[in-house]
N, C-alpha and C positions, 0 to 999 in steps of 0.2 A: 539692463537696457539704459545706454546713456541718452539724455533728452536734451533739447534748447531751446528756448521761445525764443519767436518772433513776435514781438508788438505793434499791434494792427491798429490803425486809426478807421475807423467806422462810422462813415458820415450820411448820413441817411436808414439808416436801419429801424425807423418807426414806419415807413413804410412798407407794402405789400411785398414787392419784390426784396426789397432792401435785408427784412428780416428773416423771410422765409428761403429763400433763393441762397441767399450771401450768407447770412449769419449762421440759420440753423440749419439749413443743410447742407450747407460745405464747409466753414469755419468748423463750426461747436462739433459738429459731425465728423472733421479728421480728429478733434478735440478728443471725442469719446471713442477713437480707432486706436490712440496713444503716439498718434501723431501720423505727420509727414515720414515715410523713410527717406533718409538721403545716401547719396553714394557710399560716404565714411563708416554708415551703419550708423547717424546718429538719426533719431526722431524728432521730426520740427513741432514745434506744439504751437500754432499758431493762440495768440493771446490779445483778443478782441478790444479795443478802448470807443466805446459807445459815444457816439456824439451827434448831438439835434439842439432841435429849440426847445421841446415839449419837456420838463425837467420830470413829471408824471411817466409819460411813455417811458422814458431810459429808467429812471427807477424802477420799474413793473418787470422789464425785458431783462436788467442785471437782475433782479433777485429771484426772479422764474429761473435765469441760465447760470447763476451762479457768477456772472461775471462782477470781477472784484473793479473796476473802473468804467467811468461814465460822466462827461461832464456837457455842457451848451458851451462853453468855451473851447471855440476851434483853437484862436490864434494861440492860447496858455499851449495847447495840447500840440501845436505842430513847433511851438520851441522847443520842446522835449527832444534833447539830442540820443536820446537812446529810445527814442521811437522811427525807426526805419522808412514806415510802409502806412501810405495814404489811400485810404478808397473809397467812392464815390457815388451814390447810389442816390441823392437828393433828386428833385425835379431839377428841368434842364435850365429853367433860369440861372436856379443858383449853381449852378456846378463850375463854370467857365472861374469865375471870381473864387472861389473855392481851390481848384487844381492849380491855380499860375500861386496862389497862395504855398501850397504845398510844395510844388518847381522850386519858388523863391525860399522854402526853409530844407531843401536838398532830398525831400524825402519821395521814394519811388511809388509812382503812382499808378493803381488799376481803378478805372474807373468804366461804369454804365454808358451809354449812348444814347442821346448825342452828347459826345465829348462838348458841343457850344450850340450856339444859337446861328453862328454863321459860318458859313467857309471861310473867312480871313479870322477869325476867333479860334475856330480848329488849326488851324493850319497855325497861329500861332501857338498855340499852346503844343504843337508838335514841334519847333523850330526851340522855344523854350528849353522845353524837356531834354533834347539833344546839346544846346547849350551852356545846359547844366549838367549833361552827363549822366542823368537820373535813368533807371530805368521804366519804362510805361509800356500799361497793357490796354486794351480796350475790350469790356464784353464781347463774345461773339458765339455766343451760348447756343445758337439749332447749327453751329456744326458740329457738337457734340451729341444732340440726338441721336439716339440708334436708328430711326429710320432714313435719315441722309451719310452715317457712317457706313450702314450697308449700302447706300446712291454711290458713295464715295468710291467703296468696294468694287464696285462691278465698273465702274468709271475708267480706275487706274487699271482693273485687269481687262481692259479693253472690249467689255461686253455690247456696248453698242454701236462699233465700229466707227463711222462719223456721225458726230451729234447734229442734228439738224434743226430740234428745236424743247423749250421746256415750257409749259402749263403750270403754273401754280395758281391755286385757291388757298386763300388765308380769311380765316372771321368767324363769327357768329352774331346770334342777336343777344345787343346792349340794351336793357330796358329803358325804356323811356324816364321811368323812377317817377310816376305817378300809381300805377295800378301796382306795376312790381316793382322794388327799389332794384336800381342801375347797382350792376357789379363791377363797373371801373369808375373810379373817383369823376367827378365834374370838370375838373382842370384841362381832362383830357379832351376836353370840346372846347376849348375857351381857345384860340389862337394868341391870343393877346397873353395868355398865360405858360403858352408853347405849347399846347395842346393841338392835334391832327393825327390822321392814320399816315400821311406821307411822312411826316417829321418820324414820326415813332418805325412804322415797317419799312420804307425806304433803304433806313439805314440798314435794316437785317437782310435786306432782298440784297443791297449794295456787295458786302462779303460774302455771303451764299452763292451768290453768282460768280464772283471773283474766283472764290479758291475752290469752285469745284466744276463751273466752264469755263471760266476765260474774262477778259476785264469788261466793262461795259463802256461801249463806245459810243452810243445813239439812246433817249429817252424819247418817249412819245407816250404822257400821262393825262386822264382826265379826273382830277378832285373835287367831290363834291358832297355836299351837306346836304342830307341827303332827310333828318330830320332836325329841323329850325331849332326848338325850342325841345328845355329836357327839362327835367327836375333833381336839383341836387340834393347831399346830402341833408340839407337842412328845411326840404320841403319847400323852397321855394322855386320858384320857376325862372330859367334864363335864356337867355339864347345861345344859340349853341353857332359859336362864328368861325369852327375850324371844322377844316372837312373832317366824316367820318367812312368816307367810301372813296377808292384813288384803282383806278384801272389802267395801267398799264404796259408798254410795248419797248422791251430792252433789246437793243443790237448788240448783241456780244462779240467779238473778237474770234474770226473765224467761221463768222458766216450764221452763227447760230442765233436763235432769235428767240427769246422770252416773252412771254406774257404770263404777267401774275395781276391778282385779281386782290384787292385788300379791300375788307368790309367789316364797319361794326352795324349794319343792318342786313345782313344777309342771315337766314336761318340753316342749319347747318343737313344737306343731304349728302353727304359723304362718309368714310370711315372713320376721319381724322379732321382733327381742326385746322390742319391745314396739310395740304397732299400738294404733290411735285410730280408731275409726269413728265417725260425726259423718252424722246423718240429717236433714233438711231436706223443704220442703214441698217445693222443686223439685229436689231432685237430693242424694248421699249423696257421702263420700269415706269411704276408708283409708289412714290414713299412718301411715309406720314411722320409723324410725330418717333411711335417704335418701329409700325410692317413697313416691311418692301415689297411688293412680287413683280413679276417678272415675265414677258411675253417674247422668247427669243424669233427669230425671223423663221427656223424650221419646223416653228409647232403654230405659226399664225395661222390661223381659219381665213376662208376667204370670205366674208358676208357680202351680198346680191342685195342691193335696196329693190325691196318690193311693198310698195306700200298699202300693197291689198291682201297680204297675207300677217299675218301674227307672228311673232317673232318665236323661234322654236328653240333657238339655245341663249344659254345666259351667259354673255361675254362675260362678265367678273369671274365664272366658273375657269374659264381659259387659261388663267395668269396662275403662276406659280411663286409659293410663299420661298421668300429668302430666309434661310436661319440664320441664326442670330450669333453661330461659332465663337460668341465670346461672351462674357458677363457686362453690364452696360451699366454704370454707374452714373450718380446725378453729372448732369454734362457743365453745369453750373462750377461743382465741387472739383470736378477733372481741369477745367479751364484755371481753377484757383489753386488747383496742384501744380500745374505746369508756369504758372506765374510767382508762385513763391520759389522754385526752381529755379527758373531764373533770377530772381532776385540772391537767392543765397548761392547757389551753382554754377551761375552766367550762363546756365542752359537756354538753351533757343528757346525764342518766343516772340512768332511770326507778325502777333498783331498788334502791334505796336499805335499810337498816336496818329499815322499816316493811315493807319485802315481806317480808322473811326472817322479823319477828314474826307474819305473816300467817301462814309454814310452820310453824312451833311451834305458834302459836294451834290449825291445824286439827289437824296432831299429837296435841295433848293434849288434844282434842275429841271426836278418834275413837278413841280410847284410852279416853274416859272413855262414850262411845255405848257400847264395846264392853265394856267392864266393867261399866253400867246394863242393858244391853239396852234401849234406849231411842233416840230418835229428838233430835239436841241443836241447836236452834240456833248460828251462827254471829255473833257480833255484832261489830260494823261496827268498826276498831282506827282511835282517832286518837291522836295523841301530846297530852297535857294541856298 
């Protein structure tokens, strides 16, 4: 079996997603498969080089994974002309000054979202990239879940005839980190530190919407903090100045109309941490994280509101499970297949720098609805 590495620069991986997401379950994980297959029949061995601040963290993380390189020196490590490929998992401050770094030493970049901290930041670091000819990818990791793969499914083999509209709920409850310690870091509430539920889901609802109904043409969002003050990691107490609850209302392209719901105080009464329902002239679905099922318009019950009587069937009974007709691998690891692809194959690879300026764009639209109380168009991003 003949093999090749690729040389990966790995910027942010002492963090949660950074190392478990990116490193160990897609990188070190096609690592220990014996690689990438490519068309010539050669095996791409992607070959990770670790880079942060914490000189601790990166030593622990190469000699846990075996990985023989690791330094705090980005700029040494992106002069390295036989290191290719740039990627970006830090918080969003520092990423923008990071990626145009990477553009300016020619190396192709896949990077987390949000790509910046603003629309004219994204939008340049897309205009860059093209410039320089580099190729770029932007995470867009739940269209790889199996339970919007099967959404996908029933979408293109035209299951619900006209889409008329979609419901989603996203969240759970974030401890406050007094009684019980908070399981997302403290930054993520701090605005001043790019912390909020709009900046972070925004951007995921922005291409979720895009590439599986249609573009979003109208926002109508309400953001709000919902509790003041938290406790971080180090036991002391702050205040907490970026929303952590953002509600809602996308006009999509075509008539259809959205509403999703993002909450890190909501307690979770559903299947999934977060579910999509999606109504159609012939038929509805719900899908989660993995399930799908499915209520076609020939098997709908009719329910009578009577509210002096008890309710006698259990609508969840009704809905039919979708299989799952194919094996589903991490959607993380499949995104990082299809982006070292294009890099060494010039295979497609649809989400490029202008998707991730679309998650900002709406970010800072529904930010801005919800500070107007007003209702904000969405207008159309092309690169000048």
């Amino acid at each position: 079996m003949t093999t090749t590495t690729l040389p990966i620069i790995l910027n942010g991986v002492t963090g949660r997603m950074g190392y478990r997401q990116h490193l160990v379950r897609s990188l070190l994980a096609l690592r220990d498969e014996g690689g990438l297959p490519l068309r010539d029949g050669v095996r791409l061995l992607p070959e990770p080089i670790l880079v942060g601040r914490n000189e601790h963290k990166l030593r622990d993380i190469a000699e846990r994974h075996g990985i023989a390189r690791w330094t705090t020196d980005l700029d040494g490590v992106l002069a390295d002309p036989d290191v290719p490929v740039y990627f970006d998992a830090q918080v969003t401050q520092a990423r923008e000054k990071a990626i145009k770094a990477a553009i300016a030493a020619g190396k192709h970049v896949y990077t987390e979202k949000p790509t910046a901290e603003s629309l004219d930041g994204a939008l340049e670091l897309a205009r860059l990239a093209a410039d320089a000819g580099v190729k770029n990818g932007v995470v867009q990791d739940k269209l790889f879940l199996p339970g919007l793969i099967k959404l996908k499914r029933l979408i293109d083999g035209g299951f619900f005839g006209r889409i008329l509209s979609v419901r989603g709920e996203f969240g759970y409850w974030v401890f406050e980190g007094d009684w019980q310690e908070a399981q997302r870091p403290s930054w993520n509430y701090r605005r001043e530190d790019g912390g909020g539920i709009v900046v972070d889901m925004f951007c995921h609802w922005s291409y979720v919407l895009h590439e599986l109904f249609g573009r979003v043409e109208a926002v109508t969002a309400k953001a709000i903090t919902h509790v003041p003050e938290r406790i971080d990691e180090h036991g002391e107490r702050y205040a907490a100045t970026a929303d952590d609850a953002a509600y809602g209302i996308f006009e999509l392209a075509g008539g259809i109309v959205a509403q999703l719901n993002s909450s890190w105080c909501v307690r979770v009464y559903r299947d999934e941490l977060v579910e999509f329902q999606v109504d159609g002239t012939h038929g509805s679905a719900v899908a989660g994280l993995r399930e799908c099922r499915i209520q076609h318009r020939a098997t709908t019950p009719k329910p009578v509101w009577n509210p002096d009587l008890p309710v006698t069937e259990r609508f969840r009974d009704q809905w039919q499970l979708v299989p799952d007709n194919a094996e589903f691998d991490n959607g993380f690891k499949v995104q990082w297949e299809q982006f070292l692809r294009h890099v060494v194959e010039d295979a497609p690879f649809p989400y490029g720098f202008l998707a991730g300026a679309r998650g900002v764009q709406l970010a800072a639209l529904g930010l801005r609805s919800s500070d107007e109380g007003c209702r904000v168009e969405v207008p159309e991003l092309e690169l000048a």
